[in-house]
Backbone as numpy.savetxt, mean C-alpha at the origin, in Angstrom:
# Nx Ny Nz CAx CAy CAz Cx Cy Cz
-14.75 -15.81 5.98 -15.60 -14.61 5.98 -14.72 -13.37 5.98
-14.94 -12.42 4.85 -14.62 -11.19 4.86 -15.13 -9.96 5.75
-14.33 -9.41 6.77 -14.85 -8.29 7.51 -14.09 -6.72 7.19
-15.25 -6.07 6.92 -14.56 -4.65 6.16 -14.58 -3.87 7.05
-13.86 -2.46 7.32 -13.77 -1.79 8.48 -15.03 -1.32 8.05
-15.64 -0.47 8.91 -16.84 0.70 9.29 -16.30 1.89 9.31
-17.10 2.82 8.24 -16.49 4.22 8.06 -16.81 5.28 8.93
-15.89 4.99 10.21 -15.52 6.23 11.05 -14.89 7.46 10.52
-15.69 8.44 10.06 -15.13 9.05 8.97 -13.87 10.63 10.11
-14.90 10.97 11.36 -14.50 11.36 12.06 -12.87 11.21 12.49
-12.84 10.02 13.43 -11.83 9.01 13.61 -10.80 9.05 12.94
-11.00 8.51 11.42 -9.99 8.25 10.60 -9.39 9.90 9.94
-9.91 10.66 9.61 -9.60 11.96 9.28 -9.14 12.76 10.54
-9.36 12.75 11.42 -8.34 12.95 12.84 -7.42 12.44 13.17
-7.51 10.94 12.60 -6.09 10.19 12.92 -5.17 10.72 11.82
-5.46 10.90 11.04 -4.51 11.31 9.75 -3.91 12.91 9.91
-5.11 13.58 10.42 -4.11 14.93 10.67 -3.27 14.64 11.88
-3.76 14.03 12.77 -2.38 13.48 13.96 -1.13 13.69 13.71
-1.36 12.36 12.62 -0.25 11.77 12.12 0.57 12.59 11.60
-0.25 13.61 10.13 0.25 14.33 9.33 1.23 15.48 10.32
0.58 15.74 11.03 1.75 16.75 12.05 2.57 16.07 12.63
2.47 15.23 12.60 3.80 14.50 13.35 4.69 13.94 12.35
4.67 13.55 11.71 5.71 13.46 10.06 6.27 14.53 9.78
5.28 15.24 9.60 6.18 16.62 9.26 6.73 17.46 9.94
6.55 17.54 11.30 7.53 17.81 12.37 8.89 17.15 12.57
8.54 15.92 12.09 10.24 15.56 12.69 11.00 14.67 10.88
10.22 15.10 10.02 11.02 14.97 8.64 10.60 16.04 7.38
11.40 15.86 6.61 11.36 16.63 5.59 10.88 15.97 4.39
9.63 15.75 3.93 8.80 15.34 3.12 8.31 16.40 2.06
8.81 15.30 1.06 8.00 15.81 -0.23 7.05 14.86 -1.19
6.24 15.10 -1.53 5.03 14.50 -2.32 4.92 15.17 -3.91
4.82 13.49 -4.48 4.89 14.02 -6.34 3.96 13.30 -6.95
3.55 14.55 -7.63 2.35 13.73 -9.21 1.11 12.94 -8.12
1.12 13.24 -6.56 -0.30 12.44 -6.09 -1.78 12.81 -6.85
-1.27 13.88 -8.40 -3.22 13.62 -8.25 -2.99 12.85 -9.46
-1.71 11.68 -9.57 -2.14 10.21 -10.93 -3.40 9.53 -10.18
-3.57 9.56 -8.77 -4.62 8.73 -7.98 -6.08 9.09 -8.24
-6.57 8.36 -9.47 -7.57 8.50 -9.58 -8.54 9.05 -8.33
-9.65 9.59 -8.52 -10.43 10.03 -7.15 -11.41 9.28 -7.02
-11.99 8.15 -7.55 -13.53 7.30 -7.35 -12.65 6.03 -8.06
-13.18 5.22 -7.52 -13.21 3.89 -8.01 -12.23 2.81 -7.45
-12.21 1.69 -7.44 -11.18 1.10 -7.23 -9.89 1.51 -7.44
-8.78 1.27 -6.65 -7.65 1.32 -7.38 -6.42 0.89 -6.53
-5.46 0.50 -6.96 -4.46 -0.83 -6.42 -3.40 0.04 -6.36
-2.88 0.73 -4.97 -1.73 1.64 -5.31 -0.49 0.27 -4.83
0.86 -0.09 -5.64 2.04 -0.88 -5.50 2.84 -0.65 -4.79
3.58 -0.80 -3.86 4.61 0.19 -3.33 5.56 -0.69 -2.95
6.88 0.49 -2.96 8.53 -0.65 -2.87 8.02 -0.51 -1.07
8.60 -1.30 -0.47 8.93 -1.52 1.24 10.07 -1.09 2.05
10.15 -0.12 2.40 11.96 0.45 2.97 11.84 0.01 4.14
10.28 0.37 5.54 10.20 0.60 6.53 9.28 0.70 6.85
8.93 0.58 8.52 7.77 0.17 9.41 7.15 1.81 8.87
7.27 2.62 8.78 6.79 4.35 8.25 6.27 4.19 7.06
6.24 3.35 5.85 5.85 3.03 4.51 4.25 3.42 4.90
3.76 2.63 5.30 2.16 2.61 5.34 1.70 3.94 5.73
1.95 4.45 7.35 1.29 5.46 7.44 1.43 6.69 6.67
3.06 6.74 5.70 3.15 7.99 4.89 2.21 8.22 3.83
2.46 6.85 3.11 1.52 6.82 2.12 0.10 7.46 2.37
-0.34 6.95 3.81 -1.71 7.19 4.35 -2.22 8.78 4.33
-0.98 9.46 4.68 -1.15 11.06 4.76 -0.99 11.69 3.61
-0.19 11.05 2.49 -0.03 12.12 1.52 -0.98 11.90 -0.37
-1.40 10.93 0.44 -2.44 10.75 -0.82 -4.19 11.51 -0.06
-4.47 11.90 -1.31 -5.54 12.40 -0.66 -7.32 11.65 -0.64
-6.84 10.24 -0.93 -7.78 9.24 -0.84 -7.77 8.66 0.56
-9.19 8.17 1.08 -8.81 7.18 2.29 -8.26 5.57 1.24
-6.65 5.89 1.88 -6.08 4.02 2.23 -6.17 3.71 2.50
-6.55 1.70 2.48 -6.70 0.79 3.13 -5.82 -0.28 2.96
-5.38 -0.84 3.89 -4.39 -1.91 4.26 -5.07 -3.05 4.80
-4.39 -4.31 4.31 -5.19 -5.30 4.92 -4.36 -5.68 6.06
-4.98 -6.29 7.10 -4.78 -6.70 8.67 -4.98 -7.70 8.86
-4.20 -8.64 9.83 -4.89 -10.00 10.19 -5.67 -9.99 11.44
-6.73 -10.53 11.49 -7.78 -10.76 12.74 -7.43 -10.46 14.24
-5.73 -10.94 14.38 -6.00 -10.64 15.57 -5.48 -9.33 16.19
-5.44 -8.66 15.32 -5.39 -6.79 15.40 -6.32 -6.56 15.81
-7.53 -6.34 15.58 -8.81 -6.24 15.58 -9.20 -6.38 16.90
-8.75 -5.93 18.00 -8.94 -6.21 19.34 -8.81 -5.06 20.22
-9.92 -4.69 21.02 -9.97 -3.79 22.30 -9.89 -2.30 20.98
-9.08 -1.21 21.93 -8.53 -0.22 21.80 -8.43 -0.31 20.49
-7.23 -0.86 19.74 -6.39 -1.25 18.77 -7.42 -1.51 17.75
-8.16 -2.58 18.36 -9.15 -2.96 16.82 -9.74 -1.82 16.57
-10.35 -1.05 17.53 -11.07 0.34 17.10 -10.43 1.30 15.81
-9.35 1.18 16.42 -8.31 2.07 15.90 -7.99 1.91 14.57
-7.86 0.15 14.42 -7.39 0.09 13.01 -9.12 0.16 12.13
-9.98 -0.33 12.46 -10.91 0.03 11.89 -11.72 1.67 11.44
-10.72 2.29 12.52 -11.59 3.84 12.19 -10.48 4.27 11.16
-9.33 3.66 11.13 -8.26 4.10 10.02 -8.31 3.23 8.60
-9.05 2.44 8.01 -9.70 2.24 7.54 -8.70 0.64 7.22
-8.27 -0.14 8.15 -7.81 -1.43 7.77 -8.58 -2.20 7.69
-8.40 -3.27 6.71 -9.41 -4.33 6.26 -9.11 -5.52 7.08
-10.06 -6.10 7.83 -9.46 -7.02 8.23 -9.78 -8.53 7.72
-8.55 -9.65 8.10 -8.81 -10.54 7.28 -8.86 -11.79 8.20
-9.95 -12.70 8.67 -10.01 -13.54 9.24 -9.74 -14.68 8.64
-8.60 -15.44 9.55 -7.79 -16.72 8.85 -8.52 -17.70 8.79
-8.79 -18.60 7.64 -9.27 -19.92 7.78 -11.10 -20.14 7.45
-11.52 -18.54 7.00 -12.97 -18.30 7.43 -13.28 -17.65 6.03
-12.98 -18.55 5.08 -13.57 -17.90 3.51 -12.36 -17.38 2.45
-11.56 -17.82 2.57 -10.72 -17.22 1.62 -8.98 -16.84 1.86
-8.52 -16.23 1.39 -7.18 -15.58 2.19 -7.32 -13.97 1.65
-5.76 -13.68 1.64 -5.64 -12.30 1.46 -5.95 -11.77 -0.15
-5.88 -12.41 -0.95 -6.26 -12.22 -2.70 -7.18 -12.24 -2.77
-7.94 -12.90 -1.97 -9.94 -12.79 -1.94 -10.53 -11.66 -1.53
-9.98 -10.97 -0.72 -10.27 -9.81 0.27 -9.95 -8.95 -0.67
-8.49 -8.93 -0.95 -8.26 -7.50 -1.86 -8.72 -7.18 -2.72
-9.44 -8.46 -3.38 -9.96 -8.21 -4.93 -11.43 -7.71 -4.41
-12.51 -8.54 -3.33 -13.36 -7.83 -3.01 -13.13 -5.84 -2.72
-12.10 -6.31 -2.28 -12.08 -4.73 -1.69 -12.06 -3.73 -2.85
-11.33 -4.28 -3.78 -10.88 -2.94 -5.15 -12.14 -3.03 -5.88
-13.15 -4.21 -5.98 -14.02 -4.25 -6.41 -15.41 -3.53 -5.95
-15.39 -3.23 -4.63 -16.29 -2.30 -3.97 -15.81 -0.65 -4.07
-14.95 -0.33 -4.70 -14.34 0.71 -5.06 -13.25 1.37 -4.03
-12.78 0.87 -3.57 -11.61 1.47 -2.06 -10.45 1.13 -2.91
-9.38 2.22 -2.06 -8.08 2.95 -2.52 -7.67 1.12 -1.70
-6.73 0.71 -2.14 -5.88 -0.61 -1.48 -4.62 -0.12 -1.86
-3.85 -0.66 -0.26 -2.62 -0.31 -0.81 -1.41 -2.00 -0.30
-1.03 -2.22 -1.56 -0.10 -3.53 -1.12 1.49 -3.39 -1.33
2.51 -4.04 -0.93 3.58 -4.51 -0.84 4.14 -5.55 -1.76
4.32 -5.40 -3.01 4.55 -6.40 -3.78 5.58 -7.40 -2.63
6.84 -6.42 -2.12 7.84 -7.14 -2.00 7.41 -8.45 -0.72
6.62 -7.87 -0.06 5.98 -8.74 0.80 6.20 -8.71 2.18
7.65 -7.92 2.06 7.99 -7.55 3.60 8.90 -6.16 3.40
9.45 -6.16 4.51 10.25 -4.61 4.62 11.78 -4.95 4.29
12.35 -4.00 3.36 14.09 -4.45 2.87 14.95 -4.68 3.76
15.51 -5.25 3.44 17.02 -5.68 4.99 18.21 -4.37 4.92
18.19 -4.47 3.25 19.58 -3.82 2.95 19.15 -2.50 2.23
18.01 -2.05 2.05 17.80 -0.75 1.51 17.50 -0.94 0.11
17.74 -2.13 -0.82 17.30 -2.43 -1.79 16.20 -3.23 -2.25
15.39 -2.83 -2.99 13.96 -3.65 -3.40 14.32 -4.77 -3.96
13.22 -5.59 -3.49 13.87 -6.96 -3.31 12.63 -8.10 -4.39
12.49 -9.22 -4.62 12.00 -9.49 -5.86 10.73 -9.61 -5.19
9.64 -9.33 -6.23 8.12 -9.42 -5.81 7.50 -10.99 -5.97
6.66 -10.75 -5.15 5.86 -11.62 -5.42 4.37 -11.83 -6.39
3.90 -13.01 -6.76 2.96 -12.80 -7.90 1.86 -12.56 -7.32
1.43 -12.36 -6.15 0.29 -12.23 -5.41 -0.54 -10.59 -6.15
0.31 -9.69 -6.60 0.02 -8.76 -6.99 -0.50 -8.24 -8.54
0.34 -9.66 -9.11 -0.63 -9.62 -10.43 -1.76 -10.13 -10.15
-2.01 -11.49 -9.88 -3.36 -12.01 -9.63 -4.13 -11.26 -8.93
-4.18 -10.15 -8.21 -5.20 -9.18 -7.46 -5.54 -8.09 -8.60
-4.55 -7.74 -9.04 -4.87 -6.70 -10.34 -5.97 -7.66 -11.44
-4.83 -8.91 -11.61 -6.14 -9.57 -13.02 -7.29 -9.52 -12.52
-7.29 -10.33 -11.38 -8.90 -10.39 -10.78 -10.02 -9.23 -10.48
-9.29 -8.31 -10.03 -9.85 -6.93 -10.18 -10.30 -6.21 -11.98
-9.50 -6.48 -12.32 -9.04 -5.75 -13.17 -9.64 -4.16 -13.13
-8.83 -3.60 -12.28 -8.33 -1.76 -11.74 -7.35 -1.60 -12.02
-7.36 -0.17 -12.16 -6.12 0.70 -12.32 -5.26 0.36 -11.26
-3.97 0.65 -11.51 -2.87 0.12 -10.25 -1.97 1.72 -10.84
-1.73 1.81 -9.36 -0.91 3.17 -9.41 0.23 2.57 -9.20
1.86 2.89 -9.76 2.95 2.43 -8.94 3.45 3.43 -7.52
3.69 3.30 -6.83 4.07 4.26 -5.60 5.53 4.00 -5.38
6.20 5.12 -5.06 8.08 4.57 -5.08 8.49 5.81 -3.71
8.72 5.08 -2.62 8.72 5.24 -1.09 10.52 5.76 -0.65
10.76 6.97 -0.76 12.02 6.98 -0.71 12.90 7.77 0.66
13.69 7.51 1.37 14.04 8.05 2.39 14.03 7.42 4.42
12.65 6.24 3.61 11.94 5.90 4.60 13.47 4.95 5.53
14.10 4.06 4.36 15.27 3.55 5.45 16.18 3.96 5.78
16.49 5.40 5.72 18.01 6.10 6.36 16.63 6.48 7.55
15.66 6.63 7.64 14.77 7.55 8.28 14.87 6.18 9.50
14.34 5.46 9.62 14.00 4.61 10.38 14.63 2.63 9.62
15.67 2.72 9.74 16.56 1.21 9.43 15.68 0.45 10.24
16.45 -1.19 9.71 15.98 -2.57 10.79 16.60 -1.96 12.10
15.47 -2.79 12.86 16.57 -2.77 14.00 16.32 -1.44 15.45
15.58 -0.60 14.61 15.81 0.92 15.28 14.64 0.86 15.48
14.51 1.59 16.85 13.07 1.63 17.89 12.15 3.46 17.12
13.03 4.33 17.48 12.53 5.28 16.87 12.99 5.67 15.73
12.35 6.75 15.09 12.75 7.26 13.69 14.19 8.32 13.93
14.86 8.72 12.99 15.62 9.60 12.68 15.34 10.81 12.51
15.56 11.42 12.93 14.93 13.12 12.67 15.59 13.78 11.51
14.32 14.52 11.19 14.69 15.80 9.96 15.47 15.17 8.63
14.74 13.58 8.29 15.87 13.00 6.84 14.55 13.48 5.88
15.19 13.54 5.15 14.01 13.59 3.82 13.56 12.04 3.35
12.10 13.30 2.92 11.44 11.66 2.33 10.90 12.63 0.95
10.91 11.22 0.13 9.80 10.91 -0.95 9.09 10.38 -1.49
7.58 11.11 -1.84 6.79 9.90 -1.61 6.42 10.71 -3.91
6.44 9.35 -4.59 5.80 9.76 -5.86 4.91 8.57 -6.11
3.94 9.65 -6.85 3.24 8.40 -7.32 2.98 8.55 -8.91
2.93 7.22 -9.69 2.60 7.07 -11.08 2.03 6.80 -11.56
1.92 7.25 -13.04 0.53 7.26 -13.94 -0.09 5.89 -13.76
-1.45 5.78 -13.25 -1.89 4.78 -13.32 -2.15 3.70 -14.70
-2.24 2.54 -14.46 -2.25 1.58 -15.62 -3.30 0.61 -15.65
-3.57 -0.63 -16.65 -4.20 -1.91 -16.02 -3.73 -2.68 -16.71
-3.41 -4.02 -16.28 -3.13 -4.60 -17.12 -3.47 -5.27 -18.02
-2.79 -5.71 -19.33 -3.07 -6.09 -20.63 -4.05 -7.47 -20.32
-4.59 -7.90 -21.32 -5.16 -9.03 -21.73 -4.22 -10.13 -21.59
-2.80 -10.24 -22.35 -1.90 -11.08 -22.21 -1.76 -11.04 -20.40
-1.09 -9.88 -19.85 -0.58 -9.62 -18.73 -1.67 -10.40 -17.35
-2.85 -10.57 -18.00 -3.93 -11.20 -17.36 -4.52 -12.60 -17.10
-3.44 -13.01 -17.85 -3.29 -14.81 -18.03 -2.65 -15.29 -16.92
-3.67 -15.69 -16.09 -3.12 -16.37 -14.76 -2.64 -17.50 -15.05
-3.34 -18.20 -15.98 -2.65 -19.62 -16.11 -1.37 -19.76 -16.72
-0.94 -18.96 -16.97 0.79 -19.24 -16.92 1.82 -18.54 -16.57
2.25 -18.92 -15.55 3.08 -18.68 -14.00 4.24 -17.83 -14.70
5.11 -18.09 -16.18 6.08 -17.17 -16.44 5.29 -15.92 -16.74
4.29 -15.50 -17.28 3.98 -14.58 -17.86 3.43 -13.62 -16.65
2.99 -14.45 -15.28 2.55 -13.46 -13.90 3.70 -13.25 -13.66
4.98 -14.07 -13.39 6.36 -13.67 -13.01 7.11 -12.75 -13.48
7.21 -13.08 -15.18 7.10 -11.31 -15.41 6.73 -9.95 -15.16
5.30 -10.26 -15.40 4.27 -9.05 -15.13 4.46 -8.56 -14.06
4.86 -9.18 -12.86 5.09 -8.85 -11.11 6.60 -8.01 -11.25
7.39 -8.48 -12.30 8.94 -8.07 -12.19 8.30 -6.44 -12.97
7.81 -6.25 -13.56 7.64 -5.32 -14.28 6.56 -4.27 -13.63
5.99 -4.70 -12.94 5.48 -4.00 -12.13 6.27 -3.01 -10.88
7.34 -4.21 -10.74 8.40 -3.69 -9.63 9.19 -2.55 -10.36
9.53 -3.07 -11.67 10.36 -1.94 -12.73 9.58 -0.71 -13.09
8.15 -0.30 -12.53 7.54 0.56 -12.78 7.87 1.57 -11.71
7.90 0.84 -10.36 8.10 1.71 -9.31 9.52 2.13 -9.10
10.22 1.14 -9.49 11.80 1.67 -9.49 12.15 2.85 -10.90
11.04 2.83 -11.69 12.00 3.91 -12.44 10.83 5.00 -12.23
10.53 5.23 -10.91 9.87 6.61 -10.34 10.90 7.45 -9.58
11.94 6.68 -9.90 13.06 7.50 -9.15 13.70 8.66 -10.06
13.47 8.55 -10.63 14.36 9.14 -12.19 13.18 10.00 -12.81
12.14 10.10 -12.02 10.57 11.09 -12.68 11.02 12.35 -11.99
């Protein structure tokens, strides 16, 4: 069973200016090309992984509500409130599906999603190979996918480190949205998603150079 947050619209737009003052108090952030983000409809923003800060930046400088998916047992006391008024999706294990079921529902009800090709956070500061989980959510959807390219975030806050770094710069860009091809949409054969996932990654890496 799929459980979607409840739009605390209050909540979540208070949590975000929170936040937003507190980012920008203790770093130097800049934001590019955020209006490629379509404004209605589904849409699959990609993003490289530097650091535990990835999510909530993204969260402040796009001007859509983001949603992230969560596992169930977030969703508790205080905390569950919290992630639900900030608009995390949550995903109960074992009870209808996994995380590709959810996301595709989700882009399909029209909400901003935001995923991690790489799947986790970099060790060494370099983007690291994706996984295909991200084509198959796009085919299945079939939405626009923005690439997002997250920069600054690991001199800002490395493995390892409890708090952030003060006053490093960040950058957050985002790119022309896309969907993918008909070919690019052929789940049934694993080289052609393996590609499509590598190339997806090559979308966000050459946002550096925009």
């Amino acid at each position: 069973m799929v459980w979607f947050h409840r739009e605390y619209n209050f909540p979540y737009w208070f949590s975000k200016t929170v936040v937003k003052l507190a980012f920008y108090s203790i770093a130097r952030i800049t934001i590019k090309d955020k209006m490629n983000v379509p404004d209605t409809g589904g849409v699959l923003l990609v993003s490289n992984h530097m650091s535990h800060l990835d999510p909530p930046l993204i969260g402040i400088t796009c001007d859509r509500k983001v949603h992230f998916l969560a596992k169930d047992e977030l969703f508790r006391g205080l905390i569950g409130w919290f992630m639900c008024s900030t608009g995390q999706i949550r995903v109960e294990r074992g009870k209808g599906g996994g995380a590709v079921e959810v996301a595709v529902e989700s882009l399909n009800r029209g909400l901003c999603l935001c995923i991690f090709p790489e799947g986790t956070r970099s060790r060494t500061g370099e983007m690291q190979r994706p996984y295909t989980g991200v084509v198959v959510i796009a085919a299945k959807a079939n939405c626009s996918v923005v690439p997002v390219l997250v920069e600054g975030t690991f001199e800002m806050m490395p493995p390892k480190t409890k708090f952030p770094r003060l006053f490093k710069k960040v950058r957050i860009t985002y790119g022309k949205p896309f969907y993918l091809s008909d070919d690019e949409r052929d789940l049934d054969n694993r080289e052609i998603v393996r590609r499509t996932a590598e190339r997806i990654m090559e979308r966000i890496k050459a946002l550096s150079d925009a």
